[in-house]
C-alpha positions as CSV (number, residue, x, y, z in Angstrom):
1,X,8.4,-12.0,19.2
2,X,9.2,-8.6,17.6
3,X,7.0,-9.4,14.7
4,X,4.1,-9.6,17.1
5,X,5.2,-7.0,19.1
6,X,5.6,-4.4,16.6
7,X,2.5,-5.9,14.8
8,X,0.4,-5.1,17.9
9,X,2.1,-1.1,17.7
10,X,0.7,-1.1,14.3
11,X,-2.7,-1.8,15.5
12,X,-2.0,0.5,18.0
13,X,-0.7,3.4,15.6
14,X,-3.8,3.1,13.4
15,X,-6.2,3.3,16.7
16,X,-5.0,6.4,17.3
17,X,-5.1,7.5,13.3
18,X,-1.3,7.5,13.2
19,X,-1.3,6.4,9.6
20,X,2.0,7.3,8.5
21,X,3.5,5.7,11.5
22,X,1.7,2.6,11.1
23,X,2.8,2.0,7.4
24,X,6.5,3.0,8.5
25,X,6.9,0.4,10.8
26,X,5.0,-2.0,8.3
27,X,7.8,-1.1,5.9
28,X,10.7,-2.0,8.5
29,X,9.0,-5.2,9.2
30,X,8.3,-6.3,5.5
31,X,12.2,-4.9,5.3
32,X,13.0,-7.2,8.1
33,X,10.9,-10.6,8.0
34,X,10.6,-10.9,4.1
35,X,9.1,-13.9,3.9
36,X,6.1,-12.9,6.2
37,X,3.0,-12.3,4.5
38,X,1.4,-11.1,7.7
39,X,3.3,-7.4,7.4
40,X,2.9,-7.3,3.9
41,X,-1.0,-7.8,3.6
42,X,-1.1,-5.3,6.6
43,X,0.7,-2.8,4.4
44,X,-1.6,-3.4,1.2
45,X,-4.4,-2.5,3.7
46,X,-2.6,0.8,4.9
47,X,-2.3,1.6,1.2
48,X,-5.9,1.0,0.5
49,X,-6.6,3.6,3.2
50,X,-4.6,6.0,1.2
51,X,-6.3,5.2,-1.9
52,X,-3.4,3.9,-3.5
53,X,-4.1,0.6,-5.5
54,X,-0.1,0.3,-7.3
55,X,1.3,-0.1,-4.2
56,X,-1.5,-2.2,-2.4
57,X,-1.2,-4.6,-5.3
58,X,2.7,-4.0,-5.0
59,X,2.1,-6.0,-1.1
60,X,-0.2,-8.6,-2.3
61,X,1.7,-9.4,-5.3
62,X,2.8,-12.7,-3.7
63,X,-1.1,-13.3,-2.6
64,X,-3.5,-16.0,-4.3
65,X,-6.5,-13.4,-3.2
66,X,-4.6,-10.2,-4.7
67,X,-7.2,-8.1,-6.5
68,X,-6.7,-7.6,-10.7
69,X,-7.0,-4.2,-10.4
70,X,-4.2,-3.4,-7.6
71,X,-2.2,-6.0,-9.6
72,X,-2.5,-4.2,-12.7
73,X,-2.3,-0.6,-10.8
74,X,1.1,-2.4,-9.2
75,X,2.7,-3.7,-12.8
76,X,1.8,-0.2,-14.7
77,X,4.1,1.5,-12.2
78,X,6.4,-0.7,-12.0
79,X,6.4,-2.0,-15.8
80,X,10.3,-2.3,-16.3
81,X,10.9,-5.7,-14.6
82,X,14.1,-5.0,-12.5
83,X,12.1,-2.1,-10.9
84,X,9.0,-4.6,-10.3
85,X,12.0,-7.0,-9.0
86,X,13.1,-4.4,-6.5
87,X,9.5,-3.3,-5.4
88,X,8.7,-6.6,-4.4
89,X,11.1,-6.4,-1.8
90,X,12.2,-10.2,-1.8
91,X,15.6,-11.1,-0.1
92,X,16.8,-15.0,-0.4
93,X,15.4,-17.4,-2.9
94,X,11.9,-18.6,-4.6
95,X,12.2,-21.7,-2.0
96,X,11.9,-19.0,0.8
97,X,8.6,-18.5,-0.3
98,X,5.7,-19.0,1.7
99,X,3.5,-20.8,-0.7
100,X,4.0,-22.4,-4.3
101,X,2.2,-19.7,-5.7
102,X,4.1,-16.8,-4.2
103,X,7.4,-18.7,-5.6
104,X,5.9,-18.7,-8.8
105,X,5.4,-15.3,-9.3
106,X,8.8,-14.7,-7.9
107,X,10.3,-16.6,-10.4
108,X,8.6,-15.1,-13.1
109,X,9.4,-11.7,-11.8
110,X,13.2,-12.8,-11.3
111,X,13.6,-14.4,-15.2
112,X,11.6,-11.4,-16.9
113,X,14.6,-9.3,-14.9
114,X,17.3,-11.1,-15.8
115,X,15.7,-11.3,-19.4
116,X,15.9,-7.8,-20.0
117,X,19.6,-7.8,-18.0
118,X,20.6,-10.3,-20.4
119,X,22.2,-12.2,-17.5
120,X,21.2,-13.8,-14.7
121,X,20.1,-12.1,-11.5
122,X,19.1,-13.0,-7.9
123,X,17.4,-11.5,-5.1
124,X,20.8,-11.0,-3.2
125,X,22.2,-9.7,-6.4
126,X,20.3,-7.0,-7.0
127,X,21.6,-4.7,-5.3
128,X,24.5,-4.7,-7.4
129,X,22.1,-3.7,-10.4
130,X,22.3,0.1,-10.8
131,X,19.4,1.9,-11.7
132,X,16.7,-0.1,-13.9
133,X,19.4,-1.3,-15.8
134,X,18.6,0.4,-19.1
135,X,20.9,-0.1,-22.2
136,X,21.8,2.6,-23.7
137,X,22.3,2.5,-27.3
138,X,25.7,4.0,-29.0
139,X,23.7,7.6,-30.1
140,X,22.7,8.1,-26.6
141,X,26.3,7.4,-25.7
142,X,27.5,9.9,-28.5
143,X,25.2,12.1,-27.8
144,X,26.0,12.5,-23.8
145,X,29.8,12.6,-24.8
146,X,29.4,15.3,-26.9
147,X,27.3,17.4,-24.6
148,X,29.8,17.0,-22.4
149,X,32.6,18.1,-24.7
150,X,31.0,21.2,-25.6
151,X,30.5,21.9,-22.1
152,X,33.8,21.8,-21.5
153,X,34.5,24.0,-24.0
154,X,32.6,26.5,-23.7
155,X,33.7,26.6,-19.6
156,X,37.0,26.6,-21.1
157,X,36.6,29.2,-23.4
158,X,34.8,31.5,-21.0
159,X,38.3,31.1,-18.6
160,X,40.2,32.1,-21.5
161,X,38.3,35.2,-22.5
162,X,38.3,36.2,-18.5
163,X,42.1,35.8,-18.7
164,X,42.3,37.8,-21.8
165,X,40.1,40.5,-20.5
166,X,42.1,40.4,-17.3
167,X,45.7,41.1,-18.7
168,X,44.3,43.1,-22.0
Protein backbone atom coordinates (compact mmCIF):
# COMPACT_ATOMS: atom_id res chain seq x y z
CA UNK A 1 0.00 0.00 0.00
CA UNK A 2 2.89 2.57 0.48
CA UNK A 3 3.82 2.06 -3.13
CA UNK A 4 0.49 3.37 -4.16
CA UNK A 5 0.33 5.72 -1.60
CA UNK A 6 3.39 7.46 -2.16
CA UNK A 7 2.82 6.86 -6.04
CA UNK A 8 -0.45 8.98 -5.77
CA UNK A 9 1.89 11.94 -3.75
CA UNK A 10 4.06 11.81 -6.75
CA UNK A 11 1.19 12.63 -8.94
CA UNK A 12 0.29 14.96 -6.49
CA UNK A 13 3.82 16.69 -6.28
CA UNK A 14 4.04 17.10 -10.05
CA UNK A 15 0.23 18.72 -10.08
CA UNK A 16 1.43 21.33 -8.17
CA UNK A 17 5.01 21.58 -10.25
CA UNK A 18 6.94 20.24 -7.29
CA UNK A 19 9.42 18.60 -9.51
CA UNK A 20 12.19 18.03 -7.35
CA UNK A 21 9.96 16.63 -4.78
CA UNK A 22 8.37 14.25 -7.08
CA UNK A 23 11.67 12.68 -8.33
CA UNK A 24 12.90 12.44 -4.59
CA UNK A 25 10.33 10.40 -3.43
CA UNK A 26 10.62 8.43 -6.83
CA UNK A 27 14.17 7.78 -5.79
CA UNK A 28 13.22 6.37 -2.22
CA UNK A 29 10.74 4.24 -3.84
CA UNK A 30 12.98 2.72 -6.71
CA UNK A 31 15.47 2.63 -3.42
CA UNK A 32 12.77 0.73 -1.63
CA UNK A 33 10.80 -1.62 -4.01
CA UNK A 34 13.65 -2.48 -6.50
CA UNK A 35 12.00 -4.75 -8.48
CA UNK A 36 9.06 -2.33 -9.32
CA UNK A 37 9.14 -1.00 -12.64
CA UNK A 38 6.25 1.21 -11.93
CA UNK A 39 8.64 3.88 -9.86
CA UNK A 40 11.36 3.47 -12.09
CA UNK A 41 9.55 4.31 -15.49
CA UNK A 42 7.88 7.20 -13.37
CA UNK A 43 11.36 8.53 -12.71
CA UNK A 44 12.65 8.17 -16.50
CA UNK A 45 9.57 10.45 -17.10
CA UNK A 46 10.60 13.01 -14.34
CA UNK A 47 14.08 13.02 -16.01
CA UNK A 48 12.63 13.62 -19.43
CA UNK A 49 11.06 16.75 -17.92
CA UNK A 50 14.46 17.80 -17.02
CA UNK A 51 15.86 17.15 -20.34
CA UNK A 52 18.10 14.69 -19.07
CA UNK A 53 18.22 11.55 -21.45
CA UNK A 54 21.52 9.48 -19.34
CA UNK A 55 19.53 9.18 -16.47
CA UNK A 56 16.00 8.62 -18.18
CA UNK A 57 17.67 5.75 -20.04
CA UNK A 58 19.48 5.00 -16.64
CA UNK A 59 15.45 4.05 -15.31
CA UNK A 60 14.41 2.27 -18.35
CA UNK A 61 17.40 0.33 -18.70
CA UNK A 62 15.52 -2.86 -17.60
CA UNK A 63 12.53 -1.79 -20.20
CA UNK A 64 11.82 -3.74 -23.57
CA UNK A 65 10.41 -0.07 -24.87
CA UNK A 66 13.64 1.95 -23.53
CA UNK A 67 14.53 4.46 -26.23
CA UNK A 68 18.31 3.91 -28.09
CA UNK A 69 19.10 7.21 -27.51
CA UNK A 70 18.49 7.45 -23.52
CA UNK A 71 20.18 4.06 -23.61
CA UNK A 72 23.11 5.28 -25.20
CA UNK A 73 22.94 8.74 -23.23
CA UNK A 74 22.68 6.25 -19.99
CA UNK A 75 25.90 3.79 -21.04
CA UNK A 76 28.19 7.02 -22.11
CA UNK A 77 27.86 8.23 -18.51
CA UNK A 78 28.12 5.44 -16.96
CA UNK A 79 30.72 3.46 -19.38
CA UNK A 80 32.87 1.72 -16.57
CA UNK A 81 30.59 -1.24 -15.78
CA UNK A 82 30.73 -1.39 -11.95
CA UNK A 83 29.49 2.27 -12.10
CA UNK A 84 26.64 1.24 -14.69
CA UNK A 85 26.17 -1.82 -12.10
CA UNK A 86 25.62 0.66 -9.26
CA UNK A 87 23.36 3.10 -11.30
CA UNK A 88 21.07 0.58 -11.97
CA UNK A 89 20.19 0.38 -8.61
CA UNK A 90 19.37 -3.53 -8.39
CA UNK A 91 19.35 -5.25 -4.95
CA UNK A 92 18.86 -9.28 -4.91
CA UNK A 93 19.30 -11.48 -7.94
CA UNK A 94 18.62 -11.58 -11.91
CA UNK A 95 15.60 -14.13 -10.81
CA UNK A 96 14.09 -10.95 -8.97
CA UNK A 97 13.53 -9.56 -12.10
CA UNK A 98 10.34 -8.59 -13.41
CA UNK A 99 10.62 -9.95 -16.87
CA UNK A 100 13.28 -12.26 -18.82
CA UNK A 101 14.42 -9.39 -20.48
CA UNK A 102 15.13 -7.13 -17.62
CA UNK A 103 17.21 -10.29 -16.16
CA UNK A 104 19.04 -10.37 -19.14
CA UNK A 105 20.41 -7.12 -19.09
CA UNK A 106 21.10 -7.56 -15.46
CA UNK A 107 23.13 -10.30 -16.10
CA UNK A 108 25.05 -8.75 -18.62
CA UNK A 109 25.61 -5.68 -16.65
CA UNK A 110 26.59 -8.01 -13.57
CA UNK A 111 29.37 -10.33 -15.74
CA UNK A 112 30.82 -7.17 -17.68
CA UNK A 113 31.39 -5.91 -13.71
CA UNK A 114 32.78 -8.67 -12.47
CA UNK A 115 34.81 -8.95 -15.81
CA UNK A 116 36.66 -5.91 -15.28
CA UNK A 117 36.82 -6.83 -11.15
CA UNK A 118 38.33 -9.98 -12.28
CA UNK A 119 36.15 -11.78 -9.70
CA UNK A 120 32.84 -12.32 -9.27
CA UNK A 121 30.36 -9.77 -8.00
CA UNK A 122 26.66 -9.64 -6.87
CA UNK A 123 24.06 -7.17 -6.40
CA UNK A 124 24.37 -7.59 -2.47
CA UNK A 125 28.12 -7.44 -2.94
CA UNK A 126 28.54 -4.34 -4.28
CA UNK A 127 28.61 -2.40 -1.79
CA UNK A 128 31.69 -3.83 -0.69
CA UNK A 129 33.36 -2.61 -4.06
CA UNK A 130 35.07 0.76 -3.42
CA UNK A 131 34.94 3.26 -5.90
CA UNK A 132 34.81 1.96 -9.72
CA UNK A 133 37.19 -0.47 -8.79
CA UNK A 134 40.11 0.85 -11.02
CA UNK A 135 43.47 -1.02 -11.00
CA UNK A 136 46.11 0.87 -10.62
CA UNK A 137 49.16 -0.08 -12.28
CA UNK A 138 52.73 -0.21 -10.23
CA UNK A 139 53.89 3.63 -11.73
CA UNK A 140 50.73 5.11 -10.43
CA UNK A 141 51.49 3.35 -7.15
CA UNK A 142 55.19 4.70 -7.29
CA UNK A 143 54.26 7.67 -8.30
CA UNK A 144 51.56 8.48 -5.35
CA UNK A 145 54.28 6.96 -2.89
CA UNK A 146 56.70 9.21 -3.78
CA UNK A 147 54.52 12.33 -3.77
CA UNK A 148 53.84 11.43 -0.61
CA UNK A 149 57.45 11.11 0.51
CA UNK A 150 58.52 14.34 -0.61
CA UNK A 151 55.66 15.82 1.06
CA UNK A 152 56.77 14.59 4.05
CA UNK A 153 59.86 15.92 3.64
CA UNK A 154 59.52 18.98 2.78
CA UNK A 155 56.79 19.44 5.96
CA UNK A 156 59.62 17.99 7.83
CA UNK A 157 62.12 20.10 6.68
CA UNK A 158 60.14 23.29 7.05
CA UNK A 159 59.78 22.13 11.08
CA UNK A 160 63.33 21.85 11.18
CA UNK A 161 64.27 25.11 9.71
CA UNK A 162 61.46 26.75 12.17
CA UNK A 163 63.31 25.00 14.98
CA UNK A 164 66.60 26.19 13.81
CA UNK A 165 65.45 29.76 13.31
CA UNK A 166 63.81 29.51 16.73
CA UNK A 167 66.90 28.65 18.93
CA UNK A 168 69.56 30.36 16.34
Amino acid sequence: MALNDTLARVDADLAAGRIPVARQRLRGLVSSYPHEPAPRRRLADVYRLYGDAAEAGRWMYLEEDRSPEETAAFEERYAHAVRRMRAVAWRGTESDAPTPLAAERLTAVREAASETLGRPVTWDGLAEVRGDARESGRLADALTGGGCLLLTLGFLGIWVYGVVSLFA
